[in-house]
C-alpha positions as a printed Julia matrix, in Angstrom:
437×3 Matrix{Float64}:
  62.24    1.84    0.05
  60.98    5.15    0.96
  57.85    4.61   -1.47
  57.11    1.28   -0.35
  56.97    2.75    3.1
  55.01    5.74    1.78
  52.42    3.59    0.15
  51.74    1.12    3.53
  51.17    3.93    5.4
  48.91    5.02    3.1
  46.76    1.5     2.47
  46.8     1.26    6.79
  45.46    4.85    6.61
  42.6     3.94    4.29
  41.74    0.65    5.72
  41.91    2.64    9.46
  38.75    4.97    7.79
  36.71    1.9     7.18
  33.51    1.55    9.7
  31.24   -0.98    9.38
  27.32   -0.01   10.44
  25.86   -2.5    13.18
  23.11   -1.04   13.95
  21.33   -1.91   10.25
  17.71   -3.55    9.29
  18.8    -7.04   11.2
  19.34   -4.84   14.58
  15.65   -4.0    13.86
  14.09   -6.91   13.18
  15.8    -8.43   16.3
  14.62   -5.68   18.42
  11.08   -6.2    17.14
  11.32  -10.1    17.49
  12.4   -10.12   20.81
   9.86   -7.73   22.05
   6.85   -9.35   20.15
   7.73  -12.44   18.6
   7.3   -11.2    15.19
  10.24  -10.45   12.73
  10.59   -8.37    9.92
  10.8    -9.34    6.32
  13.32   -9.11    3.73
  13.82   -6.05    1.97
  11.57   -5.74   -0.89
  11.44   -3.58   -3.88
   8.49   -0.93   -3.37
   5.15   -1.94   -4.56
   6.24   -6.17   -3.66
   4.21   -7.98   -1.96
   5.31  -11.57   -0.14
   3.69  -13.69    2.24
   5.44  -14.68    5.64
   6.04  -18.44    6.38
   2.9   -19.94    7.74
   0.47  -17.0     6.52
  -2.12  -18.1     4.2
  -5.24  -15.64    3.19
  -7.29  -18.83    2.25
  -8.34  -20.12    5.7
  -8.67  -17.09    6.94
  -6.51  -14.14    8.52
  -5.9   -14.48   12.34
  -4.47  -11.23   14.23
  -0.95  -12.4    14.74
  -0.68  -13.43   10.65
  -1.95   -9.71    9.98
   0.8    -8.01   12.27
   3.29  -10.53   10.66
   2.21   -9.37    7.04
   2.31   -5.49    8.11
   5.86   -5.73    9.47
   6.85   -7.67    6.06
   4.44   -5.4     3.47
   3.76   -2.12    5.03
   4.71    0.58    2.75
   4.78    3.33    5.77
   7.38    1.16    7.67
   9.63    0.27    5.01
  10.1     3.85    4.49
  11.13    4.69    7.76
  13.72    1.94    7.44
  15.12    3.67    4.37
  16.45    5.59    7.21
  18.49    3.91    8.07
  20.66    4.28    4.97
  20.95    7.71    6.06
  22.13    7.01    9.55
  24.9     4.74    7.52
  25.6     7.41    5.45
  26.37    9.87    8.13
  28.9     7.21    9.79
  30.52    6.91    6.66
  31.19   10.62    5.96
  32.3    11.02    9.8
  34.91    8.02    9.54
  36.49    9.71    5.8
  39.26   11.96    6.25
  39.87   14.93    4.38
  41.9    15.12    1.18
  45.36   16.14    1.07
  45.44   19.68   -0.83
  48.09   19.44   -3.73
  49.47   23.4    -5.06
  51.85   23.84   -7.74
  53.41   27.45   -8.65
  54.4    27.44  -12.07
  58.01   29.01  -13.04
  57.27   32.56  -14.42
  60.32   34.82  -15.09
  63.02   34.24  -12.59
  60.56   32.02  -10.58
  61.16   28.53  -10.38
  58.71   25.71   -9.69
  57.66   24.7    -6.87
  54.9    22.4    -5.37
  53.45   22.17   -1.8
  51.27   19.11   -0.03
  49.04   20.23    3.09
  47.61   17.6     4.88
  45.02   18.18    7.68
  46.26   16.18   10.13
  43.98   17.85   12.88
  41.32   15.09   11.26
  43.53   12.31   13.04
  42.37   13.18   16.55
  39.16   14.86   15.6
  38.0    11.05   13.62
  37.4     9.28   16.59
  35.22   11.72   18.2
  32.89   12.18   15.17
  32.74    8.81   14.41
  31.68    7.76   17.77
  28.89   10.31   17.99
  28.0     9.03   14.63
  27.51    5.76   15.57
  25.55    6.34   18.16
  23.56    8.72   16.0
  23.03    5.74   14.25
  21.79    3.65   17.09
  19.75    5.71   17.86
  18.08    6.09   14.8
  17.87    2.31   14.99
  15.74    2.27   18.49
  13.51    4.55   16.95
  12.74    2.42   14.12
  11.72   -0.2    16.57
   9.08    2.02   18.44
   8.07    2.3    14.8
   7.47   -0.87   14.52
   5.8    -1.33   17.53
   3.17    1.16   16.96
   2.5    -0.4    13.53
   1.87   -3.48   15.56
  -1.05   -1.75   17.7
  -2.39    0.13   15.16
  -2.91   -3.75   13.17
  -4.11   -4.83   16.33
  -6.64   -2.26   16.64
  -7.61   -2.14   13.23
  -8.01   -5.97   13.43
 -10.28   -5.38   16.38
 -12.15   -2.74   14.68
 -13.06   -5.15   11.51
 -14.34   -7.42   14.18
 -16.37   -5.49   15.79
 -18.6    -4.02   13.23
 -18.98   -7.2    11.25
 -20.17   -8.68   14.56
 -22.53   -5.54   14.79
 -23.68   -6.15   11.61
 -24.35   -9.74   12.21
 -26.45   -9.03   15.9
 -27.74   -5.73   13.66
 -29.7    -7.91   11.04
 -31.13  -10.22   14.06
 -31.97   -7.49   15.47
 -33.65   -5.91   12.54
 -35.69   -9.1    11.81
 -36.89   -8.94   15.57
 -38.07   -5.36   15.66
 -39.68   -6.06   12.23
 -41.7    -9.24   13.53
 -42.53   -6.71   16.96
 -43.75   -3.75   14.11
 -45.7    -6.69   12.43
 -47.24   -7.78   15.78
 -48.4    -4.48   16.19
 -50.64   -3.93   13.13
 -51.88   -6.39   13.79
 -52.71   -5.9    17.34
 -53.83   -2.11   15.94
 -55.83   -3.88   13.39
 -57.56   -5.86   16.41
 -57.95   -2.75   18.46
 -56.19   -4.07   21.04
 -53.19   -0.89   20.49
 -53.15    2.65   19.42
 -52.24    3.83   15.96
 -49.41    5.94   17.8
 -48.23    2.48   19.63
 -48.11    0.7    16.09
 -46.53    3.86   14.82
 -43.62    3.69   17.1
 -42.78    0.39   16.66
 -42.62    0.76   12.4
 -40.53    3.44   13.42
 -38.46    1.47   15.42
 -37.71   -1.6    13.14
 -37.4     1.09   10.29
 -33.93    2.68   12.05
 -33.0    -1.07   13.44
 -32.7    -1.5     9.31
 -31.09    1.55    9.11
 -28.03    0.68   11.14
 -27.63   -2.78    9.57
 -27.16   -1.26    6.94
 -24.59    1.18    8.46
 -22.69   -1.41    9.67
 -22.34   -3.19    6.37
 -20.72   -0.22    5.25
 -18.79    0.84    7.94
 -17.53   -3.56    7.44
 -16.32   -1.78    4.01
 -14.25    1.06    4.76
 -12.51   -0.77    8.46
 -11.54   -4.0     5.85
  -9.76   -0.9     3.54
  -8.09    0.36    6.63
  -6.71   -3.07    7.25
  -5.59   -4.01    3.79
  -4.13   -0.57    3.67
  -1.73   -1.48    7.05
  -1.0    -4.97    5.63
   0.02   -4.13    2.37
  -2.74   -5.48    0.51
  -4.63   -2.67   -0.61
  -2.74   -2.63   -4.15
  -4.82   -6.3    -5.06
  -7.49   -5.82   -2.87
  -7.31   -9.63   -1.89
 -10.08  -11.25   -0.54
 -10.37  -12.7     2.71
 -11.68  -13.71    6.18
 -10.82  -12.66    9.37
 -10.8   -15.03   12.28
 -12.58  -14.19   14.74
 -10.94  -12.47   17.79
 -10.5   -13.93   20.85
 -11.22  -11.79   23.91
  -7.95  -11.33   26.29
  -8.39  -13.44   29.25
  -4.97  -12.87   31.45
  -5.08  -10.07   33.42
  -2.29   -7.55   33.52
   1.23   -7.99   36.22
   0.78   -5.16   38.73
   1.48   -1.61   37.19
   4.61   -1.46   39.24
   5.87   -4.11   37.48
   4.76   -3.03   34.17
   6.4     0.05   34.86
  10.05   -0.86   35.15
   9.42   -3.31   32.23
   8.55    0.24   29.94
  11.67    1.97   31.38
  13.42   -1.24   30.29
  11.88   -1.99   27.19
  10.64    1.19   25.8
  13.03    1.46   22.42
  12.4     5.45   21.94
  13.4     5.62   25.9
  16.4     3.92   24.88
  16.75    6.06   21.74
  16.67    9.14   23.78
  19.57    7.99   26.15
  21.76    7.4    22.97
  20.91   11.09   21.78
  22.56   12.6    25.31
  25.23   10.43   24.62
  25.71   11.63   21.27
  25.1    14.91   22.4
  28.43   14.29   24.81
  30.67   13.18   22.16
  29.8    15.97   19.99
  30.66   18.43   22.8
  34.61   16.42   22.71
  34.37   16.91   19.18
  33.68   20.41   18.99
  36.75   20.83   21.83
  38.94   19.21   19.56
  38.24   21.06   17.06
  40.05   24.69   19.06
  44.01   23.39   17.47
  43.79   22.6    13.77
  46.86   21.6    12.23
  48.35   21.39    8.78
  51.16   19.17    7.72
  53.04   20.93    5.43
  55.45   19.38    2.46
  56.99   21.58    0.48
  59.16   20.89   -2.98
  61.32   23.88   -5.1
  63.57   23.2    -8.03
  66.97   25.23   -7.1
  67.76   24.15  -11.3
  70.17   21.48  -12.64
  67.8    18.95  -11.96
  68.07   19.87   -8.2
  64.67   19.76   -6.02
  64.67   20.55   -2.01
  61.75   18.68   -0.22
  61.31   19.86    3.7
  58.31   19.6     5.95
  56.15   22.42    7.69
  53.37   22.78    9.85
  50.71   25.59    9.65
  49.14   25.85   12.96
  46.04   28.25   13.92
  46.59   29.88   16.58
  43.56   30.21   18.85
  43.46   33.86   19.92
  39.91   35.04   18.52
  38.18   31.91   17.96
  37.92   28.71   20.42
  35.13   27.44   18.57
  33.2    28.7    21.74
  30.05   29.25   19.84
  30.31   25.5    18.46
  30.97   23.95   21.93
  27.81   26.24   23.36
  25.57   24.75   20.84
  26.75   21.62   21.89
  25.94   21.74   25.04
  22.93   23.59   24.63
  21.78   19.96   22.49
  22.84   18.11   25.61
  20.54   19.78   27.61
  18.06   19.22   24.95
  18.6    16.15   24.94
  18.58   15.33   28.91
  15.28   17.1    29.16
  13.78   15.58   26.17
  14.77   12.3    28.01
  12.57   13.06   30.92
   9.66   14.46   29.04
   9.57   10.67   27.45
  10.07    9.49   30.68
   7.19   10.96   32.31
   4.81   10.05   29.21
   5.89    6.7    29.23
   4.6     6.35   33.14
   1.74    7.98   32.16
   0.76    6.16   28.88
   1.68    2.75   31.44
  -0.8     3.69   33.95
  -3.5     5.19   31.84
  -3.53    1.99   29.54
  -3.25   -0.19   32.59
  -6.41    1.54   33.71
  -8.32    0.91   30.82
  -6.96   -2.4    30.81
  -8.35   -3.52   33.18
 -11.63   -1.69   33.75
 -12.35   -3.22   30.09
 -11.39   -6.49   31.58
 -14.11   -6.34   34.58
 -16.44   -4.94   32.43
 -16.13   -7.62   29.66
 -16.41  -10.42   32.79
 -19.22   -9.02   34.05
 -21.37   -8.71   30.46
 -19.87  -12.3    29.83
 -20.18  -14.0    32.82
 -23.05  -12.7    34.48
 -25.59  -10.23   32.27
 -25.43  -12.04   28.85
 -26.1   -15.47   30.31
 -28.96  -14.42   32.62
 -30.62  -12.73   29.68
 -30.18  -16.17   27.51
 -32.21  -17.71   30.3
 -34.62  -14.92   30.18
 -35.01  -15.4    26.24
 -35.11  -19.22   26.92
 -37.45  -19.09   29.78
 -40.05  -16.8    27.87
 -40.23  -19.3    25.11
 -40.91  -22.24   26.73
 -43.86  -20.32   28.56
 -45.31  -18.85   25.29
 -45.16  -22.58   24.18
 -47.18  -23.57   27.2
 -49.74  -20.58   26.68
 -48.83  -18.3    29.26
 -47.18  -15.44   27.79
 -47.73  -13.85   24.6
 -45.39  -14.19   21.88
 -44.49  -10.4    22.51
 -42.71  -11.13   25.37
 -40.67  -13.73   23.81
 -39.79  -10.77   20.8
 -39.01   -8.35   23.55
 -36.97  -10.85   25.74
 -35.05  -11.23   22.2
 -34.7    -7.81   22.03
 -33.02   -7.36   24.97
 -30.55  -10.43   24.67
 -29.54   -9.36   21.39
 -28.56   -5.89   22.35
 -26.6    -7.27   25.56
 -24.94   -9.55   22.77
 -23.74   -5.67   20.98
 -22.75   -4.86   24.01
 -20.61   -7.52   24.74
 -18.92   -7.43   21.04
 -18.16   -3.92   21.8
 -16.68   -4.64   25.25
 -14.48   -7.72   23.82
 -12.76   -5.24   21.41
 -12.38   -2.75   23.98
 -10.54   -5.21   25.73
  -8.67   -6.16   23.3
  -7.64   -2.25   21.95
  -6.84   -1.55   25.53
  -4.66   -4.92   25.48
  -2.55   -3.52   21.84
  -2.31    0.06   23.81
  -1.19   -1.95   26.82
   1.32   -4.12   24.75
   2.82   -0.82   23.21
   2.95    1.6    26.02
   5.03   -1.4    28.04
   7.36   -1.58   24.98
   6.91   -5.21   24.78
   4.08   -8.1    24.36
   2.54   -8.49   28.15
  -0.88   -9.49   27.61
């Protein structure tokens, strides 16, 4: 009976050390999901590549289908995930309990045998403390995985943006190349007619000679931002071919920065991540308390001969005279502090990072209105105006060049002030912790 008892307590001791991890790679993904609407993928072997539902390279590559293939294919991200495996490993070791120590003194001489069991049962009380800081370790390391994914989000979004953009430059580049040529034509032959100076006709070769130039600086600069991309959606292994929808310019305008405010102190997952390191940072310190009495449960065996053995218990006990583990509790609470402070040194950059990208936001918002709604269309009137009156014979078709000209570099303009907007919307997004625009 005794060893039936003996071994239940033992199988309810084991199956007491068993903690299962709950902050793991689903935790993540939720987080992620219900901040952007995007998930993560399965876990992949390194070096796989997998398409999420709905994304197909064939009609093209929108920006929400390349933020959903970086958080599936992104090498970068899935190893900080792999982190997470350390975070679990850390709650496993804090939930074990040490071994029992087993001695046994030979008989030598007039000695007889005798055997001793010391179990650390100090671990009992000291367990729950360690594993609770443990799992919030791991939490924490959880939240930050989530502000990991976020920023892989904006930096897709910007890279997107900055594809875009300089194909869009190289497109209004090559117009603008062909116009500056036909002005550069105009004027030899204007110089041949006498009509100019050499130094006029000069300039102007000059001038459709560096509009060539930066076409051609675009087309490369097309090469090396597509790289960038395939590089953040994991793609850059095939090198797949593809086109990029183009962006659309953000059109809402942002909640008051009040508003957007709480919603970062709310939403912000590293904000969150650095509350759950004070409160680890707490439970340590109870830890590292219980740690001043350490006791030892002593069973010890000796064989008195005749096939006679006396078992009785003991208890070791260290007695704390010299050491309280002071210099283990200071540290402690020395992290604490760390910890609180480092908690309002993230506050204070998350208000700023709020109100600097709300800034931005929305000066690139009026901007991009203005070019759109105003500028670019009176300049398409300009363009059409001077055409009809060179077809009517009262302007020369100068004019109607220059008038292109102009329209054509208010159309760069605009390109660039659409992807401002939209960078300053993926800055927005991630300083809030959350999708707001």
């Amino acid at each position: 009976m005794i060893g039936k008892a003996h071994v239940g307590a033992l199988v309810l001791l084991v199956a007491g050390c068993a903690v299962e991890p709950s902050h793991d790679r689903s935790y993540v993904a939720t987080g992620i999901e219900e901040r952007t609407g995007l998930g993560l993928g399965p876990a992949a072997k390194p070096g796989e590549f997998s398409l999420p539902p709905g994304v197909s390279l064939e009609d093209g590559l929108a920006p929400d289908e390349a933020v959903a293939l970086a958080l599936w294919n992104n090498a970068q991200l899935q190893a900080d995930l792999a982190a997470l495996g350390f975070a679990h490993s850390d709650l496993l070791e804090a939930s074990l309990l040490p071994n029992p120590a087993f001695s046994l003194l030979f008989p030598v001489g007039p000695k007889l045998l005798e055997s001793k069991l010391n179990l650390p049962v100090d671990a009992l009380w000291q367990r729950p403390r360690r594993v609770a800081a443990a799992k919030v370790d791991a939490q924490a390391v959880a939240e930050g995985l989530i502000q990991h994914g976020l920023g892989l989000i904006r930096d897709v979004r910007t890279a997107y943006t900055g594809l875009w953009l300089v194909q869009e430059q190289a497109r209004i580049a090559r117009e603008d190349a062909q116009v500056r040529q036909e002005i550069a034509d105009l004027a030899q032959s204007r110089l041949k007619a006498g009509d100019i100076s050499e130094l006029v006709a000069s300039v102007a070769h000059v001038d459709s000679l560096q509009a060539g130039n930066a076409s051609l600086r675009f087309s490369r600069e097309t090469v090396i931002l597509r790289q960038r991309l395939l590089a953040l959606v994991g793609l850059i292994s095939d090198q797949s071919a593809f086109e990029i929808v183009p962006a659309q310019a953000a059109g809402q305008q942002a909640v008051s920065v009040e508003e957007l405010l709480k919603t970062a102190l709310a939403a912000r997952p590293d904000l969150r991540a650095a509350e759950l390191r004070i409160e680890a940072a707490g439970k340590r310190i109870g830890w590292e308390k219980s740690k001043v009495y350490n006791f030892i449960a002593i069973i010890d065996a000796k064989d008195k001969g005749e096939d006679f053995l006396t078992v009785g218990p003991g208890l070791q006990v260290e007695v704390p005279v010299f050491n309280q583990n002071n210099g283990r509790v200071a540290r402690a609470k020395a992290e604490m502090e760390q910890a609180a402070r480092q908690y309002e040194a993230l506050r204070q950059s998350i208000l700023l990072q709020v109100r600097e990208a709300h800034t931005q936001y929305v000066a690139a918002h009026e901007e991009h209105d203005l070019w759109c709604g105003n500028i670019v269309p009176s300049l398409e009137q300009a363009a059409q105006q001077a055409q009809r009156s060179f077809e009517t014979g009262d302007v020369s078709y100068l004019l109607v060049l220059e008038a292109k000209q102009k329209l054509l570099e208010a159309r760069m303009r605009r390109a660039e002030l659409a992807a401002q907007l939209q960078r300053s919307a993926a800055q927005l997004d991630y300083a809030v912790g959350m999708k707001v625009i």
